[in-house]
C-alpha positions in Angstrom: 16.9 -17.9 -3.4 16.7 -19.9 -0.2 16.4 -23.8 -0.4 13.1 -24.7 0.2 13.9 -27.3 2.5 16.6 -25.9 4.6 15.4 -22.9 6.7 18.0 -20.2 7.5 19.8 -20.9 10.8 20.1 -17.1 11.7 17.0 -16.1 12.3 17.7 -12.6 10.9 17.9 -14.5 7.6 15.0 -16.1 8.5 12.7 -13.6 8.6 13.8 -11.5 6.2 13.1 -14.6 3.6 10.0 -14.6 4.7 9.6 -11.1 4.2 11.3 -11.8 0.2 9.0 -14.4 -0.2 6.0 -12.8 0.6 6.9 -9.8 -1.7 7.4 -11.9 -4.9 4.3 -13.8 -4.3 2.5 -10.2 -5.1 4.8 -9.0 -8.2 2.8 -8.0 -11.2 5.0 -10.4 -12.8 3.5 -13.5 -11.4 -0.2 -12.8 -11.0 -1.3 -10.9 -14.0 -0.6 -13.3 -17.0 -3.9 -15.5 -15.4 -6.3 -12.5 -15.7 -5.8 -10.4 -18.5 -9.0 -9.9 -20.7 -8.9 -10.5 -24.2 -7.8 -7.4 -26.4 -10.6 -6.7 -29.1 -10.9 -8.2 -32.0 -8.7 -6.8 -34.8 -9.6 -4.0 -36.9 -12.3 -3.0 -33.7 -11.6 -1.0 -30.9 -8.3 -0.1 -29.4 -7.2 -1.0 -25.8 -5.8 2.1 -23.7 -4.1 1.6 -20.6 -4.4 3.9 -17.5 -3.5 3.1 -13.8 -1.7 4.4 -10.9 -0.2 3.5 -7.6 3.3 2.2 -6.1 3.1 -1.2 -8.2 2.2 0.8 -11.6 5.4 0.7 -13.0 5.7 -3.2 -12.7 2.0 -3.8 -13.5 3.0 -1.8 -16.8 5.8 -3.9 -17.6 4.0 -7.0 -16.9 1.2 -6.3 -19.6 3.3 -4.7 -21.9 5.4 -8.1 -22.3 2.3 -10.4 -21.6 -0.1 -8.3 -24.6 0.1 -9.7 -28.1 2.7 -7.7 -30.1 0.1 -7.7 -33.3 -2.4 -6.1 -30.6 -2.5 -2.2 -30.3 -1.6 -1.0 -27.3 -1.1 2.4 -25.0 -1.7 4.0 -22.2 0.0 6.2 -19.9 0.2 5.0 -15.4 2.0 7.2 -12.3 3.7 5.6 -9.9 6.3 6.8 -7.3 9.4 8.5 -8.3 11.9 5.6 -8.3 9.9 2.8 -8.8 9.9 2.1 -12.3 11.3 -1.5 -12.5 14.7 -0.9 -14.1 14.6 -3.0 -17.3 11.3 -0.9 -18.1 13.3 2.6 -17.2 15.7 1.2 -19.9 13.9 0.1 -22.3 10.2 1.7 -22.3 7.9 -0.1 -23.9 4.5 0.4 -25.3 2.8 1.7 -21.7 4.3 5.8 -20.8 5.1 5.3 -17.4 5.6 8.9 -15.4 6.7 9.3 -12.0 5.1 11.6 -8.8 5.6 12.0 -5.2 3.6 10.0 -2.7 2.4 10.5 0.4 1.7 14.1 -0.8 0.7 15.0 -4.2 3.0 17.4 -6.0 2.9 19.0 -9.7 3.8 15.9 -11.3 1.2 13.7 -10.2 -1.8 16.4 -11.1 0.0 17.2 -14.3 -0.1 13.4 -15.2 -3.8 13.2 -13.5 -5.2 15.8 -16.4 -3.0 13.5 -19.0 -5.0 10.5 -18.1 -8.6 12.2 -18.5 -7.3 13.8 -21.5 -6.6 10.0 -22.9 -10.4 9.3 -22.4 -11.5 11.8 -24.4 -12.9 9.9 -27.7 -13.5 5.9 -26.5 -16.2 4.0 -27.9 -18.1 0.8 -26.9 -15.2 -1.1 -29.0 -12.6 0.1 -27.1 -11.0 -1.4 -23.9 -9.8 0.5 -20.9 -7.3 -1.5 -18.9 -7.0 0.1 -15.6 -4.1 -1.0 -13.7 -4.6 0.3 -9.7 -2.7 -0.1 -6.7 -1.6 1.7 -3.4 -0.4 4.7 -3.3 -2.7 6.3 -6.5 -4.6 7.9 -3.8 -2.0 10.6 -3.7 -0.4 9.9 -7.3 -3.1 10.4 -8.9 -4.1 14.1 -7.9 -6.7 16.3 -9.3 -8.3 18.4 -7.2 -11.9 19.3 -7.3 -13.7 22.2 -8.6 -12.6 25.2 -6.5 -9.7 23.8 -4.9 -5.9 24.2 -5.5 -3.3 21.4 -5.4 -2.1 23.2 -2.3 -5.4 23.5 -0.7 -5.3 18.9 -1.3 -1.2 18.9 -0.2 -2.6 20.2 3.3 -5.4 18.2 3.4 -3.5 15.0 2.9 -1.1 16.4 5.2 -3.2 16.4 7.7 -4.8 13.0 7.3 -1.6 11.6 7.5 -0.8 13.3 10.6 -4.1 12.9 12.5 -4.0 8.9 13.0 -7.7 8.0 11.0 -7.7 4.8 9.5 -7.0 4.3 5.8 -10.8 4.0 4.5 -11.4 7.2 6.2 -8.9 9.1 4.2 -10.0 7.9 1.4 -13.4 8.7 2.0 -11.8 12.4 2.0 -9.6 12.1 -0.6 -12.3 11.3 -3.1 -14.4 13.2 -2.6 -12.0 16.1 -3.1 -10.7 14.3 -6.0 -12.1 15.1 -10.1 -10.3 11.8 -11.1 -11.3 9.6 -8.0 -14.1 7.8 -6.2 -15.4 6.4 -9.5 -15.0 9.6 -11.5 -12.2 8.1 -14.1 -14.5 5.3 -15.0 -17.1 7.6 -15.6 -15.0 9.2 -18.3 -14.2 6.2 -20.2 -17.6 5.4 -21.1 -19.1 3.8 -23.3 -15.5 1.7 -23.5 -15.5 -1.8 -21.8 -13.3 -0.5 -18.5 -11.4 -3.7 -16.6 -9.6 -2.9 -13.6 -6.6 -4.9 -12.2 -6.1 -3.9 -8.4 -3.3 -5.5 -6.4 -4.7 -4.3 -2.8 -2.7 -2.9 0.0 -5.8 -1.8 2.2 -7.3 -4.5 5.0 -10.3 -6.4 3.6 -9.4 -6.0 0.2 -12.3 -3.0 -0.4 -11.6 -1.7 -4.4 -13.9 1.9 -3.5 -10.5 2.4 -0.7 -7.7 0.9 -3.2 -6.3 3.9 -4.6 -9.6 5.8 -3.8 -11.6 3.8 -6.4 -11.0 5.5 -9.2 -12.7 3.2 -11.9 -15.4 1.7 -9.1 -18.5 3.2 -7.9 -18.4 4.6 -4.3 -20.7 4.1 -1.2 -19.8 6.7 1.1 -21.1 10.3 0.4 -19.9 14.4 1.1 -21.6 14.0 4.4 -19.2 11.0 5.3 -16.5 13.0 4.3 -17.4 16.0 6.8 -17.8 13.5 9.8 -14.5 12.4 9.0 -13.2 15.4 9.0 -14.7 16.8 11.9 -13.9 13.9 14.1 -10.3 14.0 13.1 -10.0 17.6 13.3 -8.8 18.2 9.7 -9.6 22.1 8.8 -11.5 22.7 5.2 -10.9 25.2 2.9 -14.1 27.3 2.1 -14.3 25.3 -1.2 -13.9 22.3 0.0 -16.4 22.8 2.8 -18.8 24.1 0.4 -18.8 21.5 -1.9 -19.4 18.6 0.8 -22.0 20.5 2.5 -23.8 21.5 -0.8 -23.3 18.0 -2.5 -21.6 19.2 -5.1 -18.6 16.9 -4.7 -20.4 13.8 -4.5 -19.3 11.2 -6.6 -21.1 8.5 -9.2 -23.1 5.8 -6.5 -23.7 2.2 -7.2 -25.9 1.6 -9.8 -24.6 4.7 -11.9 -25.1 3.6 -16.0 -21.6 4.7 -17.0 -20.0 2.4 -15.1 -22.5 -0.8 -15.8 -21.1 -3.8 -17.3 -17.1 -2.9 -15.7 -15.4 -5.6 -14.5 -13.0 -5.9 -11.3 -10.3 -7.8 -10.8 -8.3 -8.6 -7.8 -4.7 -10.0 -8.5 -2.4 -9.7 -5.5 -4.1 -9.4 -1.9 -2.1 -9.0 1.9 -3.6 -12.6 2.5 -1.9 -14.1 -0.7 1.6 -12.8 0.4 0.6 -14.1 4.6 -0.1 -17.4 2.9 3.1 -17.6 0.7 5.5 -17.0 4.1 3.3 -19.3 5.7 3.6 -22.3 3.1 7.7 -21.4 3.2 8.0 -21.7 6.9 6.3 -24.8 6.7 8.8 -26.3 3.9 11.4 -25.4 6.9 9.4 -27.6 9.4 8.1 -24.4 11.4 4.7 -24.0 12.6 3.2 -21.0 10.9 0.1 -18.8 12.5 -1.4 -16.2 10.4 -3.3 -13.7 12.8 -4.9 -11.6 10.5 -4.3 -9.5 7.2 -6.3 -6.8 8.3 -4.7 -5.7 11.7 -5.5 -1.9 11.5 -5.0 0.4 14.7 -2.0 2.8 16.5 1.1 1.2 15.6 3.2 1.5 18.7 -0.1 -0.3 20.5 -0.2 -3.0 17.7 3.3 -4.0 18.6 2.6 -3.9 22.5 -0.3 -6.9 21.8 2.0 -8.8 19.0 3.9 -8.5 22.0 2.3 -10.4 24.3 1.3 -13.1 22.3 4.6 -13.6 21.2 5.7 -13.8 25.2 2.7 -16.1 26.2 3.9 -18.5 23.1 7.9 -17.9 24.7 6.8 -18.7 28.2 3.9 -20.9 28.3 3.8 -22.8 24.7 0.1 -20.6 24.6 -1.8 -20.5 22.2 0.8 -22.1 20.1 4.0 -24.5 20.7 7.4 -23.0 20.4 9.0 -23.0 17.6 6.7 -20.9 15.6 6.2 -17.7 13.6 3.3 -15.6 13.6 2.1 -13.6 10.8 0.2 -11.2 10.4 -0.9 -7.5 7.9 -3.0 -4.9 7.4 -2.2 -1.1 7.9 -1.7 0.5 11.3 -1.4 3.9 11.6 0.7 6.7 13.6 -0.2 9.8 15.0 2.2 12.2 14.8 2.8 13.7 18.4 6.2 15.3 17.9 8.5 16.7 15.3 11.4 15.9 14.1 11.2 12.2 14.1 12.1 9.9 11.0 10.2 6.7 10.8 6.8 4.8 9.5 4.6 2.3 10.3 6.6 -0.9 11.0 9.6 0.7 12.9 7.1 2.3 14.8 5.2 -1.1 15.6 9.0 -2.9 16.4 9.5 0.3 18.8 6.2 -0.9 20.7 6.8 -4.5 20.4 10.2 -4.1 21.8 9.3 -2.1 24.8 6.7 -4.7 25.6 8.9 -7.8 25.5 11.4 -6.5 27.7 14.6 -8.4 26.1 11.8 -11.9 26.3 14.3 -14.5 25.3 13.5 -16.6 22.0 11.4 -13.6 20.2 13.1 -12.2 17.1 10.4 -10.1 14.7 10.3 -8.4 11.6 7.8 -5.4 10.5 8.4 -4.0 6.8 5.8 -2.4 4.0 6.0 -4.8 1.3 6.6 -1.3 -0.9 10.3 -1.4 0.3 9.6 1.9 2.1 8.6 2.7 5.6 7.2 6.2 5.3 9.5 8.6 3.4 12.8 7.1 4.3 15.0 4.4 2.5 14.1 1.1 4.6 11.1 -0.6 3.7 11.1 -1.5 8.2 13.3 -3.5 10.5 14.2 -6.3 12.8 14.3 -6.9 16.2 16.2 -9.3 18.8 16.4 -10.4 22.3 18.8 -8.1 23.0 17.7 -5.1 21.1 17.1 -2.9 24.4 20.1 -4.3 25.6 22.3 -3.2 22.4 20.6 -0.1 22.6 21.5 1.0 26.0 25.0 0.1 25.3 25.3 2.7 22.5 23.4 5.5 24.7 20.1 5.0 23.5 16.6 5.3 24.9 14.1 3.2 22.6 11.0 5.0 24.8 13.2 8.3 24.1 13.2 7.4 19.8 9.4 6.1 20.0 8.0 9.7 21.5 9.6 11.6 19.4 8.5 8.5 16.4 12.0 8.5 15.3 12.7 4.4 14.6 14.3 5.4 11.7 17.3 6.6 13.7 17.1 3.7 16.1 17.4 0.8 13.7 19.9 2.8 11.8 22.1 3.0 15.0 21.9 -0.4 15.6 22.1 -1.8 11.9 18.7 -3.5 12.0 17.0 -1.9 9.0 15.1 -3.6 6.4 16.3 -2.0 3.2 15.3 -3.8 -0.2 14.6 -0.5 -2.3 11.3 -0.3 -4.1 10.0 -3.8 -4.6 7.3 -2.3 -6.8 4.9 -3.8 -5.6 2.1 -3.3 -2.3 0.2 -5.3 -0.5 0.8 -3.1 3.0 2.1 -4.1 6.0 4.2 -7.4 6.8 4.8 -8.4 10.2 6.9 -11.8 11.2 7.4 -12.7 15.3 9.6 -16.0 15.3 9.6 -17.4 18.8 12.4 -20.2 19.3 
């Protein structure tokens, strides 16, 4: 751990302790001993855990050891295949924790989607449903729809991904395709008391786009789901666009009796983990800015505006006096122009924000997912310097050239400036750090 007093004089260090910092402050660990409901009383009811999402293995460790021993307890909760917290891999405890692929849903995930419902099948008003949600369950927790194959969702979600639409918009999609989502698990567990614990990873913290909203009741309708669709150009199997068009896929409203009387928790947010860096850079005498935790648009163009803030500060002391750091979250998106590229979201953004400040002396940034992955690949983002285009050039390499073809990936990786914890198992999205000096 860094001293809390002494900040890191290379601003690599820097940043990436930031970065550490904010990530603990959204562990399961440390949030979910202060909001756990109280198990039922003995002899009535039983309390059976179900969840999904990137942070589910470390959300199912953290009850596990925090739930009375003399209390019964089960459950089964996906998450993404590596990211069961060790100790728990070990030594399982009372909580089955199965792994699945994310961003597209394979066998695994659907197979452990019909477990779950199966688990429902039985509750009572005594019982207690503990449903442990993050991001990532969208595609972990796969069941498709009446009619439709896991296939026919793999291409769906395929091309969601690919088409640039924001992250509520795909999940407005996905749940509607969904027999587990949009409210539909919650539905099953009546008449059980259901409790969900979401640590959020979407901007503005909305539990109906967490995970889909599997346990919530959902707002948006079929007819939603075909705009979407249609403005993003995202082609329909006949079942799917049959049961959007006919209603048939519409899932249980506000309101809805099966789901009265749940309750909803929120135990790690983007803001917490913005506020945490913030609080540290101040211990280290640095001014601290948060811009926003819900900065959502094309990555590459995110960076370019980070960009010139973080020049105005450099040059002019405007808006804020030098030395600073600015913070900021949320979940930008890429649309996939090219093949062959490997990358995500944050070395995208870095890409953007490095062709913008044209080698601006004084600006160093950092853009990671607080998952520990950026994309599909092994770095959870990257860092940038003064001299990155310089560096670059020197070794033969076009940073315009990587960010058409949305290869950062192989940029950062040339240059040794990737970000790579390994799952963190947690996800609050997005973390972004400029430091101007």
């Amino acid at each position: 751990m860094t001293d809390p007093v002494t900040a890191p004089a290379d601003p690599r260090h820097l940043l990436r302790a930031l970065y550490d910092t904010a990530v603990q402050r959204a562990l399961p660990a440390h949030t979910l001993g202060a909001v756990l409901p109280e198990p039922p009383p003995p002899g009535r009811g039983r309390t059976l855990v179900l969840g999904a999402g990137k942070a589910g293995g470390a959300m199912a460790a953290a009850v596990d050891a925090l739930w009375p021993a003399a209390s019964p307890l089960s459950g089964l909760v996906i998450t993404r295949y590596g990211h069961v917290p060790p100790a728990y891999r070990a030594a399982p405890g009372r909580i089955e924790v199965v792994e699945a692929a994310h961003p597209v849903p394979d066998a695994a995930g659907q197979a452990a989607a019909q477990r779950i419902m199966a688990l429902t099948q039985g509750l009572t008003a005594d019982d207690l449903v503990l449903c442990l949600i993050s991001g990532g369950g969208s595609a972990l927790l796969s069941l498709p729809a009446d009619g439709l194959t896991l296939d026919d969702k793999r291409q769906i979600n395929q091309a969601l991904l690919r088409s640039g639409a924001a992250i509520d918009e795909m999940n407005t999609v996905r749940k509607h395709l969904s027999a587990i989502k949009g409210g539909r698990l919650a539905a099953r567990c009546a008449p059980a008391r259901v409790v969900t614990l979401l640590i959020s990873d979407v901007p503005g913290d909305d539990p109906q786009v967490i995970a889909s909203g599997p346990t919530v009741p959902d707002s948006s309708t079929c007819a939603d789901a075909l705009a979407i669709c249609r403005r993003w150009g995202i082609a329909l199997p006949p079942a799917a666009q049959a049961g959007l068009e006919s209603g048939a896929f519409e899932t249980p409203k506000p309101g809805d009796p099966r789901l009265a009387g749940h309750a909803v928790q929120m135990v790690a947010t983007p803001q917490d983990s913005l506020e945490a860096a913030a609080a540290q850079a101040r211990r280290w005498g640095l001014q601290a800015h948060i811009l926003s935790d819900e900065i959502e648009g094309e990555s590459r163009e995110v960076g370019k505006v980070h960009a010139a803030l973080a020049r105005a500060v450099a040059r002019r002391g405007q808006p804020f006096e030098r030395p600073c750091v600015l913070l900021s979250g949320g979940e930008t998106t890429v649309t996939i122009k090219a093949s062959g590229g490997r990358g995500g979201r944050a070395t995208e953004f870095l890409m953007g924000c490095t062709l913008a400040l044209q080698g601006q002396a004084g600006v160093y940034g950092l853009a990671a997912d607080t998952d520990g992955i950026d994309g599909i690949e092994d770095n959870a983002g990257a860092i940038i310097t003064p001299d990155t285009l310089q560096r670059a050039a020197a070794k033969g390499l076009s940073v315009q050239a990587h960010l058409d073809r949305h290869d950062g990936y192989g940029l950062f990786a040339a240059l040794g400036d990737l970000v790579s914890p390994g799952p963190t198992f947690t996800n609050v999205n997005d973390f972004r750090a400029l430091l101007i000096v």
